[in-house]
C-alpha positions as CSV (number, residue, x, y, z in Angstrom):
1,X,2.6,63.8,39.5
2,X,3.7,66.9,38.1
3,X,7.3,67.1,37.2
4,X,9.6,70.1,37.8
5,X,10.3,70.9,34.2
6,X,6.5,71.4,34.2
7,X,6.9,73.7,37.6
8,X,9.4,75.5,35.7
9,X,8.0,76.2,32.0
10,X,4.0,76.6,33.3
11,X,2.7,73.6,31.2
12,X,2.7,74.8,27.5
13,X,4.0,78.3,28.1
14,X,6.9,77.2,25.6
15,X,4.1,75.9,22.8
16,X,2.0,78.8,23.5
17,X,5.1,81.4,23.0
18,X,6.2,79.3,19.9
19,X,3.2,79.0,18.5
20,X,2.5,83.1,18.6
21,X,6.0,84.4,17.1
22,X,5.5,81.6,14.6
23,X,2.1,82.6,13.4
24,X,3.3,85.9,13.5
25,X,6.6,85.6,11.2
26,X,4.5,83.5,8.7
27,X,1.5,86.4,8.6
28,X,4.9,88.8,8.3
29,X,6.6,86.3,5.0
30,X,2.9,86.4,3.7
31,X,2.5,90.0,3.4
32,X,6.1,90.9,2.6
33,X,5.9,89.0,-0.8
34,X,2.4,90.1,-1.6
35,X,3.6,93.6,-1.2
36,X,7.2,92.5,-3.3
37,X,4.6,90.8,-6.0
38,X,2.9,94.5,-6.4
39,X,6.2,96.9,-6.3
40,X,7.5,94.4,-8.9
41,X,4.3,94.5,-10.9
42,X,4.7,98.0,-10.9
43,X,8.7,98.3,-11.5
44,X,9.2,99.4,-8.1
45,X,11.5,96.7,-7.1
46,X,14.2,95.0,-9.3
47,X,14.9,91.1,-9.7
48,X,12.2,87.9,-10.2
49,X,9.6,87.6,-7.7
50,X,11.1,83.7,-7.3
51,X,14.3,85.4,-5.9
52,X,12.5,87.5,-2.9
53,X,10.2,84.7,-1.9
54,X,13.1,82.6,-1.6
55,X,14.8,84.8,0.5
56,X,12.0,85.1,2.5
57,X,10.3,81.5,2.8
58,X,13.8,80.2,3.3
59,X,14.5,82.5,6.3
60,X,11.0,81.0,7.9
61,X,11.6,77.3,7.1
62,X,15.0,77.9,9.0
63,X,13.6,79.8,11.8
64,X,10.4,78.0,13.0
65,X,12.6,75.0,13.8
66,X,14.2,76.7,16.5
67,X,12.0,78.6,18.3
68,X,10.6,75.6,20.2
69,X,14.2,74.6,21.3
70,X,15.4,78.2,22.3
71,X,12.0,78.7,24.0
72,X,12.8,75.5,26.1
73,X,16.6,76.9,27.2
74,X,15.1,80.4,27.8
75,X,12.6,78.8,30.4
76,X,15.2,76.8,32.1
77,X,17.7,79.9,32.6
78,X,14.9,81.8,34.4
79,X,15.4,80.3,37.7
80,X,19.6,81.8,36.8
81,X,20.7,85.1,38.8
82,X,20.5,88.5,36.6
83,X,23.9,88.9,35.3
84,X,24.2,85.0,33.8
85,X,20.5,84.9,32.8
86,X,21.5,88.6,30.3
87,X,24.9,86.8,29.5
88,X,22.9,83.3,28.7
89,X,20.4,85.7,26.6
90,X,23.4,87.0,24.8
91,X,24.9,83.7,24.3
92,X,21.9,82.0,22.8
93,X,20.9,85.2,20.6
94,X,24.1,84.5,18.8
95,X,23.5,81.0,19.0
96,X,20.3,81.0,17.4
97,X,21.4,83.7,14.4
98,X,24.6,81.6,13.3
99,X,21.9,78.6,13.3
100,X,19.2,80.6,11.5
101,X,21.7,81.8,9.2
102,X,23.4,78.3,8.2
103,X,20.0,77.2,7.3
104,X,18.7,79.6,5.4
105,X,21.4,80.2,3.4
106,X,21.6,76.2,2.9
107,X,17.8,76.4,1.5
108,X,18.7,79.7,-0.8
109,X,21.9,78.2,-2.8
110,X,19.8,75.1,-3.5
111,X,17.4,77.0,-4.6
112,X,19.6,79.3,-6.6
113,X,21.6,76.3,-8.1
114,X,18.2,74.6,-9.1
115,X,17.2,78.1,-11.2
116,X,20.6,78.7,-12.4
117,X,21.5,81.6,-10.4
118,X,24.4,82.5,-8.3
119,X,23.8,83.2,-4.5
120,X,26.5,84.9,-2.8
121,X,25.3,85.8,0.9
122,X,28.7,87.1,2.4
123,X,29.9,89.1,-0.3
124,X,30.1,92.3,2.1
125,X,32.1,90.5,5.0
126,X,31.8,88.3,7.2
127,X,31.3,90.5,10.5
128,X,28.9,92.8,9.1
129,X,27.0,90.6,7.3
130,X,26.3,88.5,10.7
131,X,25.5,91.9,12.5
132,X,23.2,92.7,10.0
133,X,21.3,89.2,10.4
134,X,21.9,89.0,14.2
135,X,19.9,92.2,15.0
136,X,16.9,90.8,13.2
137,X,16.9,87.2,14.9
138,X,17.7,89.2,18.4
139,X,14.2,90.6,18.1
140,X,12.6,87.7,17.3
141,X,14.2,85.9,20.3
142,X,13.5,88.9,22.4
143,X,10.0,88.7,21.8
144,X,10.0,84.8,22.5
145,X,11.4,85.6,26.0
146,X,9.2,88.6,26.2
147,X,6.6,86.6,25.8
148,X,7.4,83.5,28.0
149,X,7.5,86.0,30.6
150,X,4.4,87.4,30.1
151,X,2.6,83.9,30.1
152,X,4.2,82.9,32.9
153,X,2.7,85.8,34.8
154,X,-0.5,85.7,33.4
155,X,-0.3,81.8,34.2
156,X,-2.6,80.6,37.3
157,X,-0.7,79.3,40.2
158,X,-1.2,75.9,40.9
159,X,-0.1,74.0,44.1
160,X,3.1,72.2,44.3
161,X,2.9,68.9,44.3
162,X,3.1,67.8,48.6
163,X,5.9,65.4,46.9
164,X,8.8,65.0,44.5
165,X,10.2,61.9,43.2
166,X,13.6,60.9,42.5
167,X,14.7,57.9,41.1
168,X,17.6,56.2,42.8
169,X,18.6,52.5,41.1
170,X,15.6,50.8,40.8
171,X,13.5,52.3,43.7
172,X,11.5,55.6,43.2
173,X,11.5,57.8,46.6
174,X,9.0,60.1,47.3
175,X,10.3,63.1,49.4
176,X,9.0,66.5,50.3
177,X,10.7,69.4,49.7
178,X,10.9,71.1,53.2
179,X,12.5,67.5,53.8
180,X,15.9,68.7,52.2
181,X,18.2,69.8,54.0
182,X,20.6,70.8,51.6
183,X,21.8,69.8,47.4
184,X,25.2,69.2,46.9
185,X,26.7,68.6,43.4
186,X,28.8,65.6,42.9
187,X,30.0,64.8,39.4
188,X,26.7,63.3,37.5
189,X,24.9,63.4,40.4
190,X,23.8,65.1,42.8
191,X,23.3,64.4,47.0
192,X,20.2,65.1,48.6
193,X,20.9,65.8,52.3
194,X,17.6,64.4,54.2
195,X,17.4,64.5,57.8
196,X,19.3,61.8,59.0
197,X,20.3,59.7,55.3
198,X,21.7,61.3,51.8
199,X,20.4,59.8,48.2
200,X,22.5,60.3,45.9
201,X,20.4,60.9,42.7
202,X,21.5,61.2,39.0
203,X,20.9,64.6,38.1
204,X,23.3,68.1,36.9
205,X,22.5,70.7,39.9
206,X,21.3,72.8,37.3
207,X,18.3,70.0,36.4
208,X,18.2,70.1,40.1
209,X,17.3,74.0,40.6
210,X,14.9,73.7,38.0
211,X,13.2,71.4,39.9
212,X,13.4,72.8,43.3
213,X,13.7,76.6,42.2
214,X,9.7,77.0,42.6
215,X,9.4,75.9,46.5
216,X,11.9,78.4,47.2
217,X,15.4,76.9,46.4
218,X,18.4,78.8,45.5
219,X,21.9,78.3,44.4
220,X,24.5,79.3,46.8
221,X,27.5,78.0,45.8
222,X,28.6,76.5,42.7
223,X,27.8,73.4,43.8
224,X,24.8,73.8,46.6
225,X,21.2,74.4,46.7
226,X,19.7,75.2,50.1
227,X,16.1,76.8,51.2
228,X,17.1,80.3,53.0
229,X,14.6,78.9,56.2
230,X,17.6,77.0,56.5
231,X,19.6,80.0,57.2
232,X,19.8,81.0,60.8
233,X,23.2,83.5,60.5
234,X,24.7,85.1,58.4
235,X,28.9,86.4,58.7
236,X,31.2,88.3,56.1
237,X,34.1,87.0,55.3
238,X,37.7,88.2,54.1
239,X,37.2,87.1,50.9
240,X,33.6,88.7,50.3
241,X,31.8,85.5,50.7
242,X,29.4,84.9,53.5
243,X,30.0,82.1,56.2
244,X,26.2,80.3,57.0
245,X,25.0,78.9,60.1
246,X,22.2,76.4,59.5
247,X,19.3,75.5,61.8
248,X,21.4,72.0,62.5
249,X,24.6,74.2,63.7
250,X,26.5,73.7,60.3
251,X,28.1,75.8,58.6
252,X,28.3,76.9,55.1
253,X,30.0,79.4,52.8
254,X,27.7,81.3,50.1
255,X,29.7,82.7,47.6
256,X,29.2,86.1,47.0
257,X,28.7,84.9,43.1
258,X,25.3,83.7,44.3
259,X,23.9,86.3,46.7
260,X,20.8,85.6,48.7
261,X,17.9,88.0,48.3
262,X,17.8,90.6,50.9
């Protein structure tokens, strides 16, 4: 049975994404110390070719690591609304420069030390030193999610499984999504609302959206999932949120933090 991470990431769309940028940034090493090897051949370019294929190897070896993990995160934001999915973006860029960074800078004083030779890396300060390296990482992790979204829509559509499972104790149920009524979080866990019993399943409602986001789930509150068809009216409230009647007569308030789609 296909799982929802798999719903959410397309099969290997991560591997696939990885696997491009990180043929790509090793075709991109391999030609920028070729072309170092000639302007220093030719006196073009000061300092031991050892020096500037450190630099550069040790930026790779750091940064191919990542790309599968941060391709993993990026995938599960996308079912997020705009404004946290940029934010998230933001968040991780940084994320994935300081990381980049450490490492490579790890890789270059060892290598330094081992050919008795100093290696100072934020001589220049601190803040524009990390500018300077986050604008390069940013476009690399811009094209990885530039890319994840292109597979993705290239990808073929396949059916959705007629049933999910979830795992509750030591029994596996097997439930259909049009049987939720509702996802409410609770702590570890979250409740699915059937018609006529809950399970209470251990899961984070974000895990949970992932999961659900492809048959047409969304996140309404901080703490609920619902299917729109649920929906049968919508009211303004004071507050800007919305008050919900459901097709069962209950109601529920959707903040305006999670609008629906009009």
């Amino acid at each position: 049975m296909t799982n929802g991470g798999d719903l959410v990431t397309n099969g290997d769309r991560p591997y696939k994404a990885v696997l491009t940028i990180g043929v790509a940034l090793i075709l991109f090493v391999a030609v920028s110390i070729s072309s170092m090897w000639t302007e220093i051949a030719r006196g073009e370019m000061a300092g031991p070719l050892w020096m500037h294929a450190t630099w550069e190897i040790s930026s790779l070896i750091a940064m191919l690591p990542l790309l599968l993990p941060a391709a993993r995160i990026a995938c599960r934001i996308e079912p997020w609304p705009l404004a946290r999915r940029i934010a998230a973006h933001v968040v991780l860029s940084i994320a994935f420069s300081l990381l980049h960074s450490g490492g490579m800078v790890l890789i270059r004083k060892a290598v330094h030390s081992w050919m008795d030779s100093d290696y100072r890396f934020l001589e220049d300060g601190a803040l524009l030193v990390f500018f300077y390296e986050w604008r390069k990482d940013a476009l690399v992790y811009a094209a990885l999610v530039v890319l994840l979204g292109w597979l993705r829509a290239r990808a073929p559509v396949r059916e959705a499984p007629a049933r999910l499972a979830f795992a509750v104790g030591g029994v596996t149920h097997l439930i259909g999504p049009h049987e939720i009524r509702l996802v409410k979080a609770a702590g570890n866990y979250c409740e699915l609302i059937l018609d006529g019993r809950t399970l209470l399943v251990r899961s984070t409602l974000g895990a949970m959206l992932a999961r659900l986001a492809p048959f047409g789930f969304r996140r309404v509150h901080r703490g609920v999932l619902i299917h729109p068809s649920r929906i049968r009216a919508l009211a303004a409230t004071a507050s800007g949120d919305t008050r919900a009647t459901l097709d069962d007569g209950d109601m529920l308030l959707i903040s305006r933090r999670y609008p629906l789609p009009r």
